[in-house]
Every structure is written in C-alpha cells, then in structure tokens.
N, C-alpha and C positions, 0 to 999 in steps of 0.2 A: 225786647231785652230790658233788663233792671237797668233804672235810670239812676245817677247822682244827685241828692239832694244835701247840698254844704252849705254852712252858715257857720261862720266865724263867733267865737262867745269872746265874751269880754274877757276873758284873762289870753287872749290873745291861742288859743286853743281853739284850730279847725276842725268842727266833725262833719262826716260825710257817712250823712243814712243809703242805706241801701232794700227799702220795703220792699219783699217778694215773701207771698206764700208759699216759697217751696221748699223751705226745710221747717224742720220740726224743733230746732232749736235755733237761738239768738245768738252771734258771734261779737263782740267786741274785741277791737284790735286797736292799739295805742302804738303810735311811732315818735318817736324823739329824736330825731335829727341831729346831726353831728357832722361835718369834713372828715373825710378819711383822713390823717395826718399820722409819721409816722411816730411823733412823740406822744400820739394820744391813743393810738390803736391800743395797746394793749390796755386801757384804764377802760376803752368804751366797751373793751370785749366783756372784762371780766365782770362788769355792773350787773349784766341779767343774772347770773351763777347766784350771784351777793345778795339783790335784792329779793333772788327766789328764796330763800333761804328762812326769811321770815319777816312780818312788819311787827310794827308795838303793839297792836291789840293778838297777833296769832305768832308770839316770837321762835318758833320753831315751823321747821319746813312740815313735819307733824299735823304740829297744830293746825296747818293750813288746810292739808291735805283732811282733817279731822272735820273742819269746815266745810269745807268742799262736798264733802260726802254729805251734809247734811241740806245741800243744795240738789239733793238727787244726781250726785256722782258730777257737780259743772268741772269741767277743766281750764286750768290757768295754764301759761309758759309765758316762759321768758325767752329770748335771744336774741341774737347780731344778726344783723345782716348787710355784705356788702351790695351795691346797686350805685354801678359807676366808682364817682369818687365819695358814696354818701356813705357812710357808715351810721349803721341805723336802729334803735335799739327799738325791739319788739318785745310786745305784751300783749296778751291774747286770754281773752276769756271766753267758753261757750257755757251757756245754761240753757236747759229746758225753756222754750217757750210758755209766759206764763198763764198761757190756756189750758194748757194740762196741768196746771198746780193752779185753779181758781184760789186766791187771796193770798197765796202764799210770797207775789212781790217776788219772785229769784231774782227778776235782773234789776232790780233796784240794790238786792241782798248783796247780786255781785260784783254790780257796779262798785259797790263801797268795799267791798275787798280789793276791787283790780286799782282804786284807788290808793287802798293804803299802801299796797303794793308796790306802788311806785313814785308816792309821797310820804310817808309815814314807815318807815323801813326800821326793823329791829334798832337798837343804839347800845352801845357798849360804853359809858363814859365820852358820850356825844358824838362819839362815830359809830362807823360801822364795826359790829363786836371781829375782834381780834380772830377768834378762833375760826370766824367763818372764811374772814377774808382769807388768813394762811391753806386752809383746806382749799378753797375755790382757784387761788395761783396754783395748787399745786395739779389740779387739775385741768387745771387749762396750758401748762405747762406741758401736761402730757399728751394733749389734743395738736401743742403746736410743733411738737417732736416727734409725735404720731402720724405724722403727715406722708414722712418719708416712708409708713408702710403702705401705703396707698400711693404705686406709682404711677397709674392714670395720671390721679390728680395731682399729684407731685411732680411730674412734666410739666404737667398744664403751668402750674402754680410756676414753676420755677421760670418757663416762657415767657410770662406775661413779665416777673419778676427783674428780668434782661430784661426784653421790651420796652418797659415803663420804668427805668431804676430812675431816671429822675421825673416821676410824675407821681402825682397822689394815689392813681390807680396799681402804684408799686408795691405797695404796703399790703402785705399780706391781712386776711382778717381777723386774725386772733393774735396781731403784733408780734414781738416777737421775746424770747427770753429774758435779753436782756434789760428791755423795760419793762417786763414782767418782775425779774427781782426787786425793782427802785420803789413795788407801790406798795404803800404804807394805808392803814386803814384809814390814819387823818387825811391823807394824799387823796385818794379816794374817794373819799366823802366829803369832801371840798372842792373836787373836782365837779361829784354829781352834784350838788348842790348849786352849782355855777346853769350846769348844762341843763337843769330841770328847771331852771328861772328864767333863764334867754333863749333858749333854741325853739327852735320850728315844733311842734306836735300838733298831730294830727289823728282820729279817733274816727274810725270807722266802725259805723252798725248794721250788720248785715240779720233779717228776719222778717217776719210777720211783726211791724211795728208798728205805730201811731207815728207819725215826722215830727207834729208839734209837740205829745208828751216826752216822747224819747229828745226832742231839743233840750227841754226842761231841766228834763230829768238829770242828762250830762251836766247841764250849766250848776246847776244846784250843787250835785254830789264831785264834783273837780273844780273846785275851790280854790286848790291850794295857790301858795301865792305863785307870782309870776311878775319878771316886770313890764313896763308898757308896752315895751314894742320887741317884737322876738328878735334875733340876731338873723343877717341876713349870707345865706352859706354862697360861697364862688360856684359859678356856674362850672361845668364841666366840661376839661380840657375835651376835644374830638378833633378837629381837623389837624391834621399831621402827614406832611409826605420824605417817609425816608430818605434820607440821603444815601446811605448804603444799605446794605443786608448783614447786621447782626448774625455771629456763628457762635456757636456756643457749645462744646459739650462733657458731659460730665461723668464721669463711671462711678457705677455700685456695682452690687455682688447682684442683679439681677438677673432672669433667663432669657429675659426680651426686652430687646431695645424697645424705647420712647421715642419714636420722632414727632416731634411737635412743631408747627410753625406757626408765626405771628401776623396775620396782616393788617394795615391798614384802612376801615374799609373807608373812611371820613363822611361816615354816614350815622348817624343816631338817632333813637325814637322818638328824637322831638324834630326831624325833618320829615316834608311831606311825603320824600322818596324814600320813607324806610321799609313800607312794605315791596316796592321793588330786593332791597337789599336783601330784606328778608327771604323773598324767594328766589336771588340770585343765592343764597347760603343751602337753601333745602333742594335745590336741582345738586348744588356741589357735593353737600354733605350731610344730609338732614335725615334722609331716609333709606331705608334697603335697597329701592330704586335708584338713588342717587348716584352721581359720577365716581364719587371715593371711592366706597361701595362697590360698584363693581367693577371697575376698573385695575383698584389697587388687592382688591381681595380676593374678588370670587376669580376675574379672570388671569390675572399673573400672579396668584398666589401667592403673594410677598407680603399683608401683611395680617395680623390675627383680629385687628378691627382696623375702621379707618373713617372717621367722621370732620365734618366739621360744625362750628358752633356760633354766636354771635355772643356780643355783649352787650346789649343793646343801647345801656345809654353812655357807653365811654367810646362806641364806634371803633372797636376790634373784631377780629375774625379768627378764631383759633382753630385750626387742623390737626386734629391728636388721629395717630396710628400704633399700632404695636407690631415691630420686624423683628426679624434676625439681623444681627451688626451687621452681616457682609451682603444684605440687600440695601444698604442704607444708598447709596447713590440709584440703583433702579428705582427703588423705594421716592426716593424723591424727586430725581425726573418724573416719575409719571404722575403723581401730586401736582409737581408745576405743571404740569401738559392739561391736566385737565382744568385747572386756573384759566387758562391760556384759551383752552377748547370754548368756555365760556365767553370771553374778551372775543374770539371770534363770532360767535353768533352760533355754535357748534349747539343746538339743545333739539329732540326729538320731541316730537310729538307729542308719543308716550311721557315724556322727562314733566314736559308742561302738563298734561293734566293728571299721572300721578303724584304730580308737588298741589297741584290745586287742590285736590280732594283730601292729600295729606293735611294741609293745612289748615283748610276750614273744616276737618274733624277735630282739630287741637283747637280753635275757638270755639265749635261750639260744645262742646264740653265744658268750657269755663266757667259758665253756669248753672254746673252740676252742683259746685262745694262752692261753698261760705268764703273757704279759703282762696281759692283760685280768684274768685272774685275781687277779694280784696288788694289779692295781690297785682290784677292787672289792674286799677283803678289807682292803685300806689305806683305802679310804673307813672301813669298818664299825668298824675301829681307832679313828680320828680320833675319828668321831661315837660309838664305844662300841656299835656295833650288831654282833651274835652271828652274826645270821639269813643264812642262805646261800642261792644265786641260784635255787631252785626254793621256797622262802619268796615272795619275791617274785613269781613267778613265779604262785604261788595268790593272791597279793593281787589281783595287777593280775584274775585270772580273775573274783574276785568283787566287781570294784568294780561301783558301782551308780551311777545321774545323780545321785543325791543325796549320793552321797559327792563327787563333782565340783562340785557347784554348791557345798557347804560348803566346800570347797579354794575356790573363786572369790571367795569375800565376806570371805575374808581378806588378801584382795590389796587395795594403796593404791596409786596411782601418789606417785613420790616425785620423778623427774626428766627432764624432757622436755631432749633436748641433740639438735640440728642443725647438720651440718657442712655448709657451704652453698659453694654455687660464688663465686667472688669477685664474677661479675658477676651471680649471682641476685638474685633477690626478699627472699630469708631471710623468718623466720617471722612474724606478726603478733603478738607479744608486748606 
C-alpha cells in the first residue's frame, strides 16, 4: 500500500507526499483548518465560493479557468468540509503528470496558481471585491435553505442538530442565514487573513513524484507569510452517555415520514476499538445484508429504506429510515430490537462474513483515486492515527462476534427525531 511521507516546512505548513505510479496525473490538496464554531461557520463556508472566484494575477473566475486549459485542461476546487468538530477549508489541484508534457513544468505552473489561489486572492480596495462576496452569500444562502428539499438529509441534519444543540458538532456546515447576512467583504477578509496566518495547513501530494524535489518544490512556491507557531484546535468532544432519550418531531408537507435516530457510540477513529465499531455499524446498517435492511424493509415492509451510518470522528451513530406516519411505533420497535439483537450476541454467520468481505472491498478500493486516498490519510491526521489501508484491512480479517457485541453495548440511544407528513399520525411520545 502507498506509504506517507510528512515533513513539516518552515512556515509551519505540513506536506504529506504520497508517491505511487498509478495514476496519470498529480493531485495536490490543501487543508486549512478551523473549529467548527457556530459564529464562525458561516465566514468559513463562504471563503472557497470567494477565493474561487479569482486571485490578482487571473481576477476573474474566466480568467482562471482560461489558465487552466492552458495547463492541458488541470482542475482546481474549492470547498468546506465538516470531519467531526473540524471545519475545513479545501483546495485541490490535479494536472497532468509532467512525463507526458517533457519541459513544460505543469505542477510547478500549478502549484503557483493553487498558491495564488489561496494567498493572493482578487482585492477590491484591499478586500475582498464587493460584487463577488454579495453574489457568493446569495448563493450559499440558497444551499442552506435548500437543504430542506432534500429530506434524507434534512432528518439527518436536523437529528444531529437536537442531538448536539449544545456541542460544536451542532452547527450545521454552511452556518446559517443569519450570520450569513452580518458578513461584510472587510469582515471577511479579515477574518481569512487571521485564519491563513495561524491555523493548522496541511498539503497533500499524491502521484508519480520525486519526495525530495516535490519537498522543495512546496517550500519554495508557499511562501506566503505565516506566523511562528500555528494555532492549536480543541480536541474533539466524543465520550458522552445520555441521560434521557431526546423526542423530537416536526411536520412538513411531505409523503413519507423520516425517522431518524441518534446514538451514542463513545467510540471514535482515533480509538483502537474503532474498527470493532465499525463493523458493529455495517452488520446493523451498512449493507443489503444487514439487520435494518432486512429486517425493517424487506421483511415487515414498513420502511422505503433503512440504514445506519457512523461519524467517525465525533463518535455518533445515525439510523435514517423512510415510513408511513402510522408505522412510526412498529417502525421503531423493530429498529430498537435489532440494536438490542446485537448487545445480545444475536449475529449469523452469514451476517459476519458478508460484513467482512463488504468491508475490505470498500478499503481496497481506496487506492484506486487520488482522492480517496487523500482523504483517508486526512481522517488519520485529524484523529492522529499512522496506520495505513491494508492495517485495517488485517483488522477487519480478524475481527471476531465478540469483538462486535463489545462495540454494541457501548452504544446508548441519545435522540429519537421524526419528520412527519403534515397530515399524519406523528409519533406517540
């Protein structure tokens, strides 16, 4: 498996090479680091929109994409990402490897774009230009109102949102309206200017590389300033045992309820026993074969899907279903029953080895894409975990039902939330 190669530069900027012949082009990915907070989400959301938009030397998003193409089609993005309580601003570059373009330099050409990109950022009278910021609020204004057409994830969201209303994991990821109105292009650009000098960033390169020139290379072309020592972010809340059971439910004009439930598993990716969890989560809810699955769907027909999920480093467990309102109590006895089937030691045979095989087909695939890659070695960051994907890969081979039932009896339900059709039943609370 592709190994990590990190070396911290002097402007306090971690990069982490990843050499493997096996793709054809080079990925750079840049992370900036932030606390999820709730008076700062919406400023961290809308930064990627903003800085996409254009830097000083290509001040239109045009011009960039004009560039771009001149790179044999390389691709940039920007975006957020929540992981736990981290909110996390992403930048991502791929170009051609520069075998197939002898002398033409692309990842030096784009290194220094993906640069200016996120040092060097368009300026309007010393901020950020007025006209982009107004356009980019309004668009993300309607990403975080937009939410509510996607009621999957609008359960989800609004579960966790009970769940954790007083923890950082509360905060939705694209903040919300009304500190979306308050940000001012000077706001803004003061803000990122703060967050670009002391936070955490980290630069991952994944391709057919050299480790000592591609060091170089970064430390050269990411210059920009920075001060001594980067800020150091709160570790993330996890251990938590309910006191009660959270009820919660809410009506829209929908055709099918949401029931959604919260647990606590007080387990997370940076414990030894997470791959346990893990696969007490994909016997419950992870796959076709799984307990939800067929328990709640195929055999008592009650509900139109029924899964469960992990978060992996804030150490929750979310159970999303789609019912009719007046299966809501069958509906959720037999959700808890199969919780419960687990805490007893209830698993087949069959249950253990198609969770086994399901799972270590989802690792080894990670090292099919650039991107998968980067992103499981940006879990093991966050959480501080070394181990690389054929690590796991031997865990999941030796897990045992007793490693599973022990992952089960650490789970508490913490939040039962149903979105109910206007003119259902809703739950019997």
């Amino acid at each position: 498996m592709i190994s990590l190669d990190s070396k911290t530069l002097s402007k306090k900027i971690n990069i982490h090479l990843l050499p493997t012949r096996k793709f054809k082009t080079v990925l750079v990915s840049v992370f900036l680091h932030q606390t999820l907070e709730k008076e700062l989400a919406s400023q961290t959301a809308l930064l990627p929109a903003v800085l996409e938009r254009g830097t000083r030397e290509f001040p239109s998003f045009r011009d960039l994409k004009i560039r771009l193409e001149e790179l044999y089609g390389a691709e940039l993005r920007a975006d957020v990402l929540k992981k736990g309580e981290r909110h996390i601003l992403s930048f991502s570059l791929e170009v051609i490897n520069d075998k197939f373009a002898p002398g033409e330099n692309l990842l030096q050409q784009g290194l220094s774009i993906l640069k200016n990109l996120i040092s060097d950022p368009f300026l309007e009278n010393g901020v950020f230009k007025k006209e982009y910021v107004r356009q980019e609020k309004e668009q993300l204004a309607k990403e975080i109102q937009g939410l509510i057409n996607d009621k999957v994830n609008y359960a989800l969201e609004s579960c966790v949102q009970e769940m954790c209303s007083g923890e950082r994991f509360g905060v939705f990821k694209y903040g919300s309206i009304e500190d979306l109105d308050l940000i001012s292009p000077e706001s803004l650009y003061d803000y990122y200017r703060k967050l670009l000098r002391s936070n955490p960033i980290d630069v991952f390169v994944v391709g057919e590389i050299e480790p000592d020139k591609t060091f170089a290379l970064v430390q050269d072309i990411f210059d920009f300033s920075r001060n001594a020592d980067a800020v150091d972010l709160p570790p993330i809340e996890v251990s938590r045992i309910p006191q009660k059971v959270r009820l919660k439910e809410e009506y829209l004009p929908v055709a099918q309820g949401k029931l959604t439930l919260g647990y606590r598993i007080n387990t997370s990716y940076r414990d030894d026993d997470y791959v346990n969890m893990l696969f007490y989560n994909s016997v419950l809810g992870g796959f076709p074969h799984s307990k939800l699955f067929q328990n709640v769907r195929e055999k008592a027909s009650l509900a139109y899907y029924a899964f469960s999920r992990l978060e992996k480093h804030k150490g929750i467990q979310l159970i999303g279903s789609g019912i009719e309102a007046e299966n809501y109590e069958r509906a959720l006895e037999i959700i808890k029953e199969q919780v419960e089937e687990l805490k007893k030691g209830n698993i087949t045979r069959e249950e253990m080895e198609f969770t086994k095989r399901g799972l270590i087909s989802q690792y080894s695939i990670i090292g099919d894409s650039p991107y998968s890659l980067v992103n499981f070695y940006l879990d093991g960051l966050i959480s501080r975990r070394e181990e690389d994907v054929d690590y796991f890969i031997g865990k999941i081979q030796d897990i045992k039902e007793d490693d599973v039932i022990e992952a089960a009896r650490k789970v508490y339900l913490d939040t039962i939330y149903f979105l109910c059709p206007e003119n259902g039943k809703g739950g019997k609370h």
